[in-house]
C-alpha positions as CSV (number, residue, x, y, z in Angstrom):
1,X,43.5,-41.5,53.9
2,X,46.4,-43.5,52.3
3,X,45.3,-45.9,50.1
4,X,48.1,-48.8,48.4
5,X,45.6,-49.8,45.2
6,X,47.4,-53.1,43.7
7,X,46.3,-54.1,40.2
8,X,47.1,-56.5,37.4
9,X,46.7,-55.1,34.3
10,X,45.8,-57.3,31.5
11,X,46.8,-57.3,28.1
12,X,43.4,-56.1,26.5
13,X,42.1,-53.5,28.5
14,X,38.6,-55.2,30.2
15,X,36.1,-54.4,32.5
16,X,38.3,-54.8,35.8
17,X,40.9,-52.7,34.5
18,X,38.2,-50.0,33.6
19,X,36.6,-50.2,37.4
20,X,39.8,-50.3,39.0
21,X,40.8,-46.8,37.3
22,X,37.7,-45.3,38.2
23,X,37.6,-46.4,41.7
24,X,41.3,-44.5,41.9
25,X,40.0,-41.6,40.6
26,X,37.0,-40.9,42.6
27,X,38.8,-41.9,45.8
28,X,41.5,-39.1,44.5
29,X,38.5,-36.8,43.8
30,X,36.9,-37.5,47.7
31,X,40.5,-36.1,48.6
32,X,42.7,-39.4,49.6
33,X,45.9,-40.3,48.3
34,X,46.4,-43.1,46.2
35,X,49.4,-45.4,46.1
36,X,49.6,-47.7,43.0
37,X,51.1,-51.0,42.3
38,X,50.8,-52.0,38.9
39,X,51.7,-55.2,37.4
40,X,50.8,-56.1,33.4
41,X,50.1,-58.9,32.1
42,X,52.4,-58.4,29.1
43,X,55.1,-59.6,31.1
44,X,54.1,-63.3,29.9
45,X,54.8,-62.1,26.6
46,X,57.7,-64.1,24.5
47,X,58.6,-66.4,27.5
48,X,61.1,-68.8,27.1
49,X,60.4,-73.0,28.4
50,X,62.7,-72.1,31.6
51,X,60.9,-68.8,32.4
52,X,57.5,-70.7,31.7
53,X,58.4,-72.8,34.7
54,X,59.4,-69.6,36.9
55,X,55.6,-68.1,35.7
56,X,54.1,-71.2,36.6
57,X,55.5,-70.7,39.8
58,X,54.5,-67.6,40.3
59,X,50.9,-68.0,39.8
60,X,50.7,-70.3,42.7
61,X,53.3,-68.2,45.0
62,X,53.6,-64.2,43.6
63,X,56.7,-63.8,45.5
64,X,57.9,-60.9,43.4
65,X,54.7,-59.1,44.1
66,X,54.4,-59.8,47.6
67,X,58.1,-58.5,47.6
68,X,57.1,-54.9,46.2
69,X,53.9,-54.5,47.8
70,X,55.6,-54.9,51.3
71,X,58.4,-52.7,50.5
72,X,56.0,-50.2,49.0
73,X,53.7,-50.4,51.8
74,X,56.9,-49.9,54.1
75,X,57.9,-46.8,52.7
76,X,54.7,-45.3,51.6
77,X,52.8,-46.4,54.9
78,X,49.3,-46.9,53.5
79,X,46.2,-46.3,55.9
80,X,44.4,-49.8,54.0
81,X,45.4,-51.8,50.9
82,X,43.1,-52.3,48.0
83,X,44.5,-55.5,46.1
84,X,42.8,-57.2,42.6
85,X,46.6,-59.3,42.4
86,X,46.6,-62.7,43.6
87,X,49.7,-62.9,46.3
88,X,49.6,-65.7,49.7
């Protein structure tokens, strides 16, 4: 099975980053494929008062995520998606 795992990563390591790993690697170990999508949230490092206002947008509407988890799922044609990122 094809599997597209999609994870925010935060900026100190904590317990859902931790189960989200190990669920990869046992479903790697049963013999499936795992596709990942990883976004950090470092990226809100050293924002500026414009970019604040594109963040705050995102968090409501993930646009840029939705964007690359379609076109990953397009061209990687995943059997199910696994998803921890917030996207409408």
């Amino acid at each position: 099975m094809r599997i597209l795992v999609a994870h925010n990563s935060y900026q100190q390591r904590a317990g859902e980053d931790a189960v989200v790993a190990a669920e990869m690697h046992q479903l790697v170990a049963h013999g499936d494929t795992v596709i990942p999508y990883r976004r950090y949230n470092d990226e809100l490092r050293n924002i500026t008062p414009l970019s604040a206002l594109t963040r705050g947008v995102d968090t409501v509407w993930a646009s840029g995520s939705s964007q690359d988890i379609a076109r990953l799922a397009s061209e990687s044609k995943p059997d199910i998606a696994h998803s921890t990122i917030r996207f409408l």
